[in-house]
N, C-alpha and C positions, 0 to 999 in steps of 0.2 A: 519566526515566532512573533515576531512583531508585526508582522504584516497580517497573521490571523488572530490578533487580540481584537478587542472592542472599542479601541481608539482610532481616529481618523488618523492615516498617516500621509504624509507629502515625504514623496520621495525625491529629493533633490540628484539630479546628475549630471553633469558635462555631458555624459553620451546618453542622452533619452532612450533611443531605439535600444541601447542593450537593457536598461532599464526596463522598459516597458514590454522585454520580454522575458524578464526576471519576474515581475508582479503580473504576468497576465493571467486573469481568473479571478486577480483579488479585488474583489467590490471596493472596498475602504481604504484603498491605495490609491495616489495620483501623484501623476509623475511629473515635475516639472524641471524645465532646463535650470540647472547652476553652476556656476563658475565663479570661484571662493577669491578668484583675482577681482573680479568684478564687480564694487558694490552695487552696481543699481541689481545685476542679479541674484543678488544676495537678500538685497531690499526689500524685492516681489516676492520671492520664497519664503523670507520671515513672516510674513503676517500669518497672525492667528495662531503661530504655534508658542503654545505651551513648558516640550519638553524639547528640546536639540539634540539629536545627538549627531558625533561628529567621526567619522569615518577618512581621514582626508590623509592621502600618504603620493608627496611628488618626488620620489626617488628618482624618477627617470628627467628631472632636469639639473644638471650642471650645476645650477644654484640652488641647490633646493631647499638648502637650512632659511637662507632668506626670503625665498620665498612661500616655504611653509609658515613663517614667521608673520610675514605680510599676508596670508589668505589668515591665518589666527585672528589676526586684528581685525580685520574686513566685518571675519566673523561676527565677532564682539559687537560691534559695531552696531550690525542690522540686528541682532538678538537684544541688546539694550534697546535700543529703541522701540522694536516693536513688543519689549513685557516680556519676551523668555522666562518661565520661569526654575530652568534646569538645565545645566549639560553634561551631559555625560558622552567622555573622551576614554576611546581605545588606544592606549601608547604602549609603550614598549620598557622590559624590564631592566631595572639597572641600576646598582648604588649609586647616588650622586656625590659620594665622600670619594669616588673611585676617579676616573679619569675617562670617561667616556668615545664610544666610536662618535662621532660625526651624525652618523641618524640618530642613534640613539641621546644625544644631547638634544636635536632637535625636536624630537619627541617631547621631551621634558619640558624644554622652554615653551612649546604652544600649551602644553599643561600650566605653565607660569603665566603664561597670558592672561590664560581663562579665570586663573583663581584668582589675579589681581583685578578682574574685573565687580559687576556688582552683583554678578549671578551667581549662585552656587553652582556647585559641579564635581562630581565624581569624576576623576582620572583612573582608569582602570591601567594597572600595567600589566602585561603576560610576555612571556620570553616565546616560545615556538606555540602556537595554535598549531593545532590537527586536526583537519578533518579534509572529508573530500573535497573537491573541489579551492580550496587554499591552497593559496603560492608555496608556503611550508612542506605543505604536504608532495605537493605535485613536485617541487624539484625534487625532497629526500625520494620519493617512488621511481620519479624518472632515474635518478642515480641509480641506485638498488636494482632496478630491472634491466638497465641498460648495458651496465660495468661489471662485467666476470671479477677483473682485477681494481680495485681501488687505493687511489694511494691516498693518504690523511695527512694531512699537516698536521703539524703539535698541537693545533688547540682544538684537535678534537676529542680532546683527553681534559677542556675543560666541563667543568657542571651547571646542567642546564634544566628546568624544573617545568616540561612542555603540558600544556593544558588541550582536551578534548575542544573542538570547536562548539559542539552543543552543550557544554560547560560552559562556555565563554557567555555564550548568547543568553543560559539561561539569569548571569551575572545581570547583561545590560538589558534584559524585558525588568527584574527585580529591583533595579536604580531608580526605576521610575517611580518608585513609593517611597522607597527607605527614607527615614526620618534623618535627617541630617541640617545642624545648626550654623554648619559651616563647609567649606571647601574640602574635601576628603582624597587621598590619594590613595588608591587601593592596587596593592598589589596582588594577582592572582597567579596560580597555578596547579599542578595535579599533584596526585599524590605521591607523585615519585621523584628524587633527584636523578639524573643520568646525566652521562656523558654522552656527547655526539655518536663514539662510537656503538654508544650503546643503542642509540636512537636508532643507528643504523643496522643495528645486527637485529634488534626488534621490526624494523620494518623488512629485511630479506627474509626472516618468519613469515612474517604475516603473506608475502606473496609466493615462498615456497623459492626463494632463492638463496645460495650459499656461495657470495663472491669472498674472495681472496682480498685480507686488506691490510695492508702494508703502512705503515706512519713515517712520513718521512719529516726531516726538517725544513725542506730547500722549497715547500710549496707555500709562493707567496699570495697575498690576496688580489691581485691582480692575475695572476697564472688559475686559480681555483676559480675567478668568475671566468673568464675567459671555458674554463672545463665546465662549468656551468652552463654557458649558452650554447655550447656542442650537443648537450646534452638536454637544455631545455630554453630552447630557441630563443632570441628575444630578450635576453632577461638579464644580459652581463653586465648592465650597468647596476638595472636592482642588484644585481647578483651581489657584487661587490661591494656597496655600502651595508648589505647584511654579511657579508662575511666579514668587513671588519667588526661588525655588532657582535659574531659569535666568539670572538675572543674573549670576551668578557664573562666573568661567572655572573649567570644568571638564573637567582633563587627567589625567593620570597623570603623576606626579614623581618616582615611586619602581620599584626595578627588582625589589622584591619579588615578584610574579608571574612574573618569567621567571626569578628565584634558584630558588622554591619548586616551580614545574609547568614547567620549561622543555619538555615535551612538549606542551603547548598554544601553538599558533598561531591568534591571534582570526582570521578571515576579516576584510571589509569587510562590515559589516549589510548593505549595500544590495544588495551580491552574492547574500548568504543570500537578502533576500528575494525575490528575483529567481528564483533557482533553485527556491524550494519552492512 
């Protein structure tokens, strides 16, 4: 959506080439290298812009809370100086009165970053995005297609509030105007509460599959990422700093979202996927 608005966009990315075959076709797009570790390329990519937004998730290093922490500040940095005047941040959902996973504190603090900075900025939080092509998506599908039998650890039986990805998106095209006096944290998601398992009986619907699924206590988060990258390659480190995040209930508490965009109405994800 962003990419076919009427604003010049610079697309910032570590890997150019996947980038530049993401935006091929789009006149008003231009892609340049960046690396959030890296001020000077942080430096060259800042100039001229206006609105930021920030997309940045290093699950897959070993350090990552620090050094999501250190690319935050980078951030700041080159957006102060060159006049920014807006960010809006994609993070992840979660009481801070609670006792947090690991990513999801991290999340938060680059959000603390940003607002103690001199920019304003919306922090958007969402707990599961769905849509195609999302990591969300594609693990729940790859499970669900793959597994006749499924076993569940207990906390799949907590409550999770998953938002449409073209809901998401229409949030952060809409931040780019909303009137805001000060730093804003906005929690999103859809209309529905569910459990995991409910996620998941919803998605063997939607592809016409009826697996066998069993809850047990003995599966720990190390054992479920590990079943994760069996099933979807690659991905057991991510795997496992989101499944300690899925322990956590994750709702919307606050009425910021329909104060701020009251013209957005999430759908039900399952509906979305359904129709598209």
């Amino acid at each position: 959506l962003l990419a076919d608005s009427d604003h010049q966009i610079i697309a910032g990315a570590n890997n150019t080439g996947k980038a530049l075959q993401m935006y091929e076709g789009k006149a008003r797009v231009e892609v340049k290298h960046l690396d959030v570790l890296s001020p000077d390329s942080l430096d060259e990519a800042m100039e001229q812009i206006d609105i930021a937004y920030y997309f940045v998730h290093l699950l897959h290093r070993d350090d990552f809370a620090v050094t999501e922490s250190q690319a935050a500040h980078n951030f700041i940095k080159a957006a102060e100086k060159h006049g920014v005047q807006r960010i809006v941040y994609l993070s992840g959902l979660g009481s801070d009165k609670e006792v947090l996973s690991d990513h999801i504190r991290s999340r938060h603090e680059v959000g603390d970053i940003f607002r103690e900075s001199s920019i304003p900025s919306i922090e958007f939080r969402a707990s599961i995005i769905l849509g195609k092509g999302g990591l969300s998506y594609e693990l729940l599908r790859n499970l669900v297609a793959k597994l006749p039998v499924m076993l569940l650890p207990k906390w799949c039986r907590t409550l999770t509030q998953p938002i449409a990805l073209p809901d998401v998106m229409r949030y952060l095209v809409a931040a780019q105007n909303v009137l805001i006096d000060e730093s804003r944290v906005v929690p999103i998601g859809g209309p529905e509460t569910m459990t995991y398992v409910d996620m998941i009986r919803s998605m063997a619907a939607l592809i016409n599959k009826k697996p066998l699924l069993i809850t047990t206590p003995f599966l720990s988060a190390h054992l479920s990422a590990k079943w994760l990258d069996l099933f979807t390659p690659g991905q057991a480190k991510v795997g496992k700093h989101m499944v300690d995040s899925l322990k956590l209930k994750m709702v919307v508490d606050s009425s910021a979202a329909k104060d701020l965009f009251p013209e957005i109405i999430p759908e039900p994800p399952f509906k979305h996927l359904q129709a598209s």
